[in-house]
N, C-alpha and C positions, 0 to 999 in steps of 0.2 A: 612808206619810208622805213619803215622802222628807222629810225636813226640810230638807230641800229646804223644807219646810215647818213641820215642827215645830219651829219654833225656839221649840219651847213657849218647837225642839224648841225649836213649835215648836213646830221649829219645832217653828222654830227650829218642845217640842218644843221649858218652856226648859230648859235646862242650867244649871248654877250659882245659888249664891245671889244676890240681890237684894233691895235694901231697905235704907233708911236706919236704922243700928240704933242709933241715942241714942233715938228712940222707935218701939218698934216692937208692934203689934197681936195682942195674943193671942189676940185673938176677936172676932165682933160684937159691939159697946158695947164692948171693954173692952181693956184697955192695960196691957203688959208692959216696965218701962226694963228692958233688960238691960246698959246702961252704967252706969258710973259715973265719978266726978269723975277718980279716979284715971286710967281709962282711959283720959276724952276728952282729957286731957291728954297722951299718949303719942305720940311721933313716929315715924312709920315707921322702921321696920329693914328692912335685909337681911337674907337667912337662913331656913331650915326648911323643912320639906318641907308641903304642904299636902293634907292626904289627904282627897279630894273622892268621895261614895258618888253614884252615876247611876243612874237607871233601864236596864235595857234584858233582852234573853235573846242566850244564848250563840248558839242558835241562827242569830240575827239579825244576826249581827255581821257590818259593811261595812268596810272597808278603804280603800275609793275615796274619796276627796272629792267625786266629782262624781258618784255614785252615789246611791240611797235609801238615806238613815240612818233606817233605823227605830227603832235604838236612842238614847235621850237620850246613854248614853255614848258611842258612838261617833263622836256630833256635838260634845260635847265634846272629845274628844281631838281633831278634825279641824281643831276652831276654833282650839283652841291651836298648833297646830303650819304649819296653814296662813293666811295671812291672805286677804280676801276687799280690793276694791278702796275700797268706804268700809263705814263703820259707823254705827249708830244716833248722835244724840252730845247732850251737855247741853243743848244751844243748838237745837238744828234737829235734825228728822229723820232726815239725813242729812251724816254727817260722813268730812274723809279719814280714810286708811286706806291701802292700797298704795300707793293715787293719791293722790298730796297736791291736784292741784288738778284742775278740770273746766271747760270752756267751752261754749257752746252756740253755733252758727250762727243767726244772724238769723230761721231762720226755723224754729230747734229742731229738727232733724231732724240734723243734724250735733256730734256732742259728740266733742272732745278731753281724752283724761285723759290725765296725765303725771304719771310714776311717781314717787314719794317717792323723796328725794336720800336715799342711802346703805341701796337698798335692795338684800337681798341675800339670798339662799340660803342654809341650814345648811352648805353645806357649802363658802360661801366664794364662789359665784359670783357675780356681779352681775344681779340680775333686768331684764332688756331687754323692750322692746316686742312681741318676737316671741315670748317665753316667756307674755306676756298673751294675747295675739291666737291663740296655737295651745290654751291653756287655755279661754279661752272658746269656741271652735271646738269643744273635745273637749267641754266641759260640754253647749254646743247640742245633739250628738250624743247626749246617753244618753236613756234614757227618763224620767227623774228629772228632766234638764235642759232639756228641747225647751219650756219654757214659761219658763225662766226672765227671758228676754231679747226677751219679745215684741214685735215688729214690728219684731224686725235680722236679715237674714240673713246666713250664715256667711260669705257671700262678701264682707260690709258692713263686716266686724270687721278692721281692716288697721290694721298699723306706718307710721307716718309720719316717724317717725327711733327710733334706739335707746329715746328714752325716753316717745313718743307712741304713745299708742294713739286711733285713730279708730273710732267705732263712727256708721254710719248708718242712720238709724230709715225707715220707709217712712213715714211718720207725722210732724208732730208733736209732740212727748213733751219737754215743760218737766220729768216724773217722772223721767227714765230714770237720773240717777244712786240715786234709791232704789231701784229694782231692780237695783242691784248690791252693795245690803249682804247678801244673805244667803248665798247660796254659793259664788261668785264665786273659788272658791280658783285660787290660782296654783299650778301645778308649773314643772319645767322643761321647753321645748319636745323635745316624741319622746321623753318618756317614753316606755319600753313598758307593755303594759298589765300585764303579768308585773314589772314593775319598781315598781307604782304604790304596792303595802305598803309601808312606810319612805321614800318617796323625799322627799329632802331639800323642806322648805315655807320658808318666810319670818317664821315666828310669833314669836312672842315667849319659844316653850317647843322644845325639841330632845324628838325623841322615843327612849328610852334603850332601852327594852324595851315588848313588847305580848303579851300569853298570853288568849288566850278571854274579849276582852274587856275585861280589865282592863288597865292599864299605866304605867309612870312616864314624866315627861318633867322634863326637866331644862332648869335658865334658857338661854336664847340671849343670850348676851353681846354680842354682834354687832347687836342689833335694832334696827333704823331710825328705831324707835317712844321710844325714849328705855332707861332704866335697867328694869330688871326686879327685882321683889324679891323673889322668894321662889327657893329654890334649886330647888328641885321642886315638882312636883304629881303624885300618884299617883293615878290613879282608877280607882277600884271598882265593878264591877258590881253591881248587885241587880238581883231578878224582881221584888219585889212593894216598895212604901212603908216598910210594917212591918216586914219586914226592915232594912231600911236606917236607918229612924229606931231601933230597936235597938242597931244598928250604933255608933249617935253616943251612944244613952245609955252603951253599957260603953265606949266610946273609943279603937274602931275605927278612926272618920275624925273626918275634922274639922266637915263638912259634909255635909249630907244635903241635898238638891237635890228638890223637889217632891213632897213626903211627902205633903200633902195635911193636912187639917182632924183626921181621927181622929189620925195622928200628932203634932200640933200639941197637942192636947189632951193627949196621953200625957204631953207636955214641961210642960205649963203648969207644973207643981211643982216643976219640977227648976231653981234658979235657976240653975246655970253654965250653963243654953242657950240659946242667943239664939233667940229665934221670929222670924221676918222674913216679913213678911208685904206681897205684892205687888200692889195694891187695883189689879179689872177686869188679871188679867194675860190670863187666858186665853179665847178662845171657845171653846165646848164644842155647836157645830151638830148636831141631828138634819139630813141630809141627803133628800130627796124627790126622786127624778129626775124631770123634768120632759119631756124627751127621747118618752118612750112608758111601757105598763106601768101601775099602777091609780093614779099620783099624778100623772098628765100635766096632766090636768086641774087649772085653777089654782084649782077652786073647791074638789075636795079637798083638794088643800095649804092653803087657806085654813080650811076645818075644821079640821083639824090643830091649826092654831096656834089659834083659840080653840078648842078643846080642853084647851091645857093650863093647868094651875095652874103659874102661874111662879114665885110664891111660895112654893109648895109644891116647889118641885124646887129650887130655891137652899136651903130649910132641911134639905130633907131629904137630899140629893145630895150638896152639898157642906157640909153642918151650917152653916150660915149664912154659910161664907168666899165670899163674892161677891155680884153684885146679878144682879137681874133685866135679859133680854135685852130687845130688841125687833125682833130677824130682822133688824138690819141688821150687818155686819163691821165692824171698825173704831172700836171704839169708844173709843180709845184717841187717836185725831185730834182735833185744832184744830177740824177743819172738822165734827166727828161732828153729825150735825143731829138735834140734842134739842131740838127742836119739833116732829118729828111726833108725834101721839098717842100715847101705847104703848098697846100692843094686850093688851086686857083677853078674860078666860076670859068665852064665851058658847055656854054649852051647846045652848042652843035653834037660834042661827043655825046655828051647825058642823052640824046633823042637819039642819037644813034644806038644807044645800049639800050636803050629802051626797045625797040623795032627787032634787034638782036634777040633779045630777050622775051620776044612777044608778051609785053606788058600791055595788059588792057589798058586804054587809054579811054574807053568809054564810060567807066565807072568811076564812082565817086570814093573814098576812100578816108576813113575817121579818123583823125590825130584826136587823141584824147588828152585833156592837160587840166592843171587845176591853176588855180591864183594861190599856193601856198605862199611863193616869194616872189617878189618885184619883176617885173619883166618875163616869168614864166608863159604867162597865157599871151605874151601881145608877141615873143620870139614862135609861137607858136602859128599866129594869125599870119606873121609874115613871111614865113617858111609855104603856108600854104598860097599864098599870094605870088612871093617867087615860083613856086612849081607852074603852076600855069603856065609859065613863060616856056615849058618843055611838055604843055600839057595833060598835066597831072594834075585831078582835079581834086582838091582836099577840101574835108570838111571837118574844121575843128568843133573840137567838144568839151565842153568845160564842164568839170564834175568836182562833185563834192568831196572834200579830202579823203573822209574815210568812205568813201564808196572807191574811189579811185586807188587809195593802198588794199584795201579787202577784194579788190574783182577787175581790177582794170592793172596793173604793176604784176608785172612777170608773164602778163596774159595775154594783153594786147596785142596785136599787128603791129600798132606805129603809137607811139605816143612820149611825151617830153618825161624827165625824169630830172633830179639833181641831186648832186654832192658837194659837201661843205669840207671834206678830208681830200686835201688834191698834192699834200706832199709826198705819195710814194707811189709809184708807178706799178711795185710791186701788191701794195694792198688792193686794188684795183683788177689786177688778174684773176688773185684768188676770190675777190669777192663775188666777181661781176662775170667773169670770164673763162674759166679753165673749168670744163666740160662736165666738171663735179660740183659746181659750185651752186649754192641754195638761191642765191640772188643773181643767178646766169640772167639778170634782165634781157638780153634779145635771144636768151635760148641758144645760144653759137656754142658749137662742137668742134673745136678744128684740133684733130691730134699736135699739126706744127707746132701750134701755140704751146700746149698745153707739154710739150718735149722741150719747148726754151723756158716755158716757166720751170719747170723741176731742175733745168740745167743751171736757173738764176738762182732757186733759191739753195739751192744744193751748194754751193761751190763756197771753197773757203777763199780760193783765190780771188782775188778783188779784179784783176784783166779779166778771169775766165768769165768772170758774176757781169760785169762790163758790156762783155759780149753778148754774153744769154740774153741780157736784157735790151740791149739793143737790137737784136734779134726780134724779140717778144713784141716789143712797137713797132718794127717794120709791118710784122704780120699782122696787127692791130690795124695799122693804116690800108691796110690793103684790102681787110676782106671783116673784121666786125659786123657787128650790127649798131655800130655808135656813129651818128653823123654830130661832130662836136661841134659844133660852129665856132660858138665862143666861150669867154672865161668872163665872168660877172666880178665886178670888184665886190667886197664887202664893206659895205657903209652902214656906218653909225652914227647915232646923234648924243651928245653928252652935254650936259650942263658944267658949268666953268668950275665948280665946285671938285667932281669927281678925277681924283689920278690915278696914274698906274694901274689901270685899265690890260689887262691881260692882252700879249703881242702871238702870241701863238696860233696858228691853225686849229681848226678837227676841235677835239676836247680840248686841248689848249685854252680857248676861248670862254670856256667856261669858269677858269680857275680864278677864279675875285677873292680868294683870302687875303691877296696883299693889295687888293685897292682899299681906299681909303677916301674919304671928303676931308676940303680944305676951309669946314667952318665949324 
């Protein structure tokens, strides 16, 4: 994942709860107020400690910020303690954050950000332009990073006084400050890499202690960002959902973070818990590499996807928390273009491209997947379940997280994959898709695309951008290597205590300086 990506965790791969909870969904049809009169009434305080439960394994635990966070907690704890340069925001996609502001040259390939007045380091020092410009340099460089910031090179990223930072696009790129909400952290300039555990971020949270995973952070009083409310945040690992929504029924933590539909259900009875429920949070892609291998061919992948029952894998995968896909990303954008048809199950066509396409139908064929989040491995089980039904024999494989991001992700033939960041249809091409890209998950090369994306992100004109983009999804639907099925809600479990609970997407999700407890 890098969440790099998960910004369900995420990638994002999300982190943290979200959801507006004076009315919030207990299930399909049906509705759970966990407020009351008493409550909505209540003014934020200062004070308490907020004990947040995350997905992740001990194993897997990252340190780096600019590293693959394969664990949900470890991108929590990262987000908190480091800030990234903007952030999702109420208003627009794309809001400040380090950078209070951004400017584009005339002809978008030139943007200046400058750094939020009274921005500064835990440990007192004042964050400069060259502390930016040597962070994004060391991001560019991991393996995790080298896509983040596509079409700038290292040598494009330069200080223009203490508080400017210049980034030049080879390209361009009216998008480019959205590709810097998501991991975008700042250290200080030459850190060492032996220095990078602890080293002081700019967050809105001090980091106090860290043991296998789990850890406390304590308020930054100092924050650029305004007042902070809650005195700490302690966050807790778990391996599996169950666990963790467990965790919140005996009063363990406070929150329980992407438990998923069966855990939601466990809660329906239990009135002190708030269900928060996040409609189309997550994409949950079978992936098909395209690149070479028995799904090159686009008429296969096109079987594939009428092959499945999509209705059938939203009820049954995620018990009804989510809707039906239709292979395109982004569904969570302005510009999502719901007007092309969705693509309905046709068993007969799918065997017919199959026979067209001389696909072996003798051989057996590995879906690789892990249980990082709820419904992953069982939308996997049932996708091979349906294929049968056009004779395509699959054999799922369940792997260990970090074997599965280190050797199985970007490599595989066929295998599931998700994202927690689903509001820009745009961040998605460059991330996953346009022929240059670090995280090309199904390896697709298609110039068409890759001439409506530069026409999207190029254009000042908002009809012309329109078009390009709706262009870009035609061609997505047609010929990827994405078979989307569905969109997974994002569910949360919270205790009657906890409010104002961050409502944003992606990084969004992360942002708990303004929650607060109501005891």
């Amino acid at each position: 994942m890098g969440v790099t990506r998960r910004q369900l965790l995420w990638a994002g791969a999300g982190i943290g709860a979200a959801g507006a909870l004076a009315a919030c969904s207990s299930g399909p049809g049906g509705s759970k107020d966990t407020t009351d009169s008493a409550a909505a009434s209540q003014q934020p305080r200062s004070g308490g400690t907020l004990r947040v439960g995350a997905l992740g394994k001990a194993a897997s635990v990252t340190r780096d910020p600019h590293g693959t966070q394969g664990n949900e907690s470890d991108y929590l704890i990262l987000s908190l303690v480091y800030d990234t340069l903007a952030a999702p925001g109420d208003k627009t996609n794309t809001a400040p954050r380090l950078a209070a502001t951004w400017k584009p040259s005339e002809d978008l390939k030139t943007w200046r950000f400058t750094i939020a007045e009274g921005a500064k380091f835990h440990d007192g020092t004042p964050v400069t332009a060259d502390d930016v410009v040597w962070s994004l340099k060391r991001l560019r460089g991991t393996p995790a990073g080298a896509s983040r910031l596509p079409g700038i090179k290292p040598e494009n990223i330069t200080a223009e006084d203490a508080k400017t930072v210049v980034l030049v696009s080879d390209y361009a790129n009216a998008d480019l400050p959205l590709l810097t909400r998501l991991t975008t952290f700042v250290l200080k300039k030459d850190t060492k890499d032996d220095q990078i555990a602890g080293a002081p971020g700019t967050g809105p949270f001090k980091l106090e202690w860290f043991r296998d995973g789990n850890a406390r952070l304590v308020r930054n009083d100092g924050w650029y960002g305004g007042k902070v409310l809650l005195d700490a945040i302690e966050v807790r690992i778990f391996e599996s959902p169950q666990a963790m929504a467990n965790a919140l029924l005996g009063g363990q933590i406070d929150v329980a973070s992407n438990v998923g539909a069966v855990a939601a259900r466990t809660a329906e009875t239990r009135k002190e818990i708030q269900i928060l429920r996040r409609p189309d949070d997550m994409a949950m892609p079978i992936v098909l590499r395209t690149t070479d291998g028995p799904f090159a061919d686009a008429r296969v992948r096109e079987a594939l996807r009428l092959a499945v029952d999509r209705e059938a894998m939203v009820k049954q995968a995620l018990s009804g928390y989510g809707t039906v896909g239709n292979d395109i990303l982004g569904t969570g954008d302005p510009v999502f273009a719901k007007d092309i048809p969705q693509r309905k199950r046709d068993l007969a066509k799918a065997k017919q491209l199959l026979a067209e396409a001389g696909f072996d139908t003798s051989k057996t064929y590995d879906l690789v997947t892990t249980e990082d989040i709820a419904g992953l491995a069982e939308s996997a089980t049932l996708f091979a379940t349906q294929a049968r039904e056009i004779d395509v024999k699959i054999n799922v494989v369940k792997q260990d997280s970090k074997v599965f991001w280190d050797a199985t992700w970007l490599k595989a033939p066929l295998y599931t994959t998700y994202w927690g960041t689903n509001d820009s249809v745009v961040f998605f091409a460059s991330k996953t898709m346009v022929s240059e890209s670090g995280q090309n998950e199904a390896g697709w090369r298609e110039p068409t695309f890759d001439e409506a994306y530069r026409k999207a992100i190029g254009a000042a004109d908002p009809a012309e951008r329109t078009k390009a983009l709706h262009q870009l999804q035609e061609i997505e639907f047609a010929k990827s290597g994405y078979l989307l099925w569905g969109m997974a809600d994002g569910i949360d479990l919270a205790g009657a205590a906890v409010r104002d609970l961050p409502k944003l997407p992606g990084y969004g999700r992360v942002q708990l300086e303004k929650t607060w407890l109501a005891r």
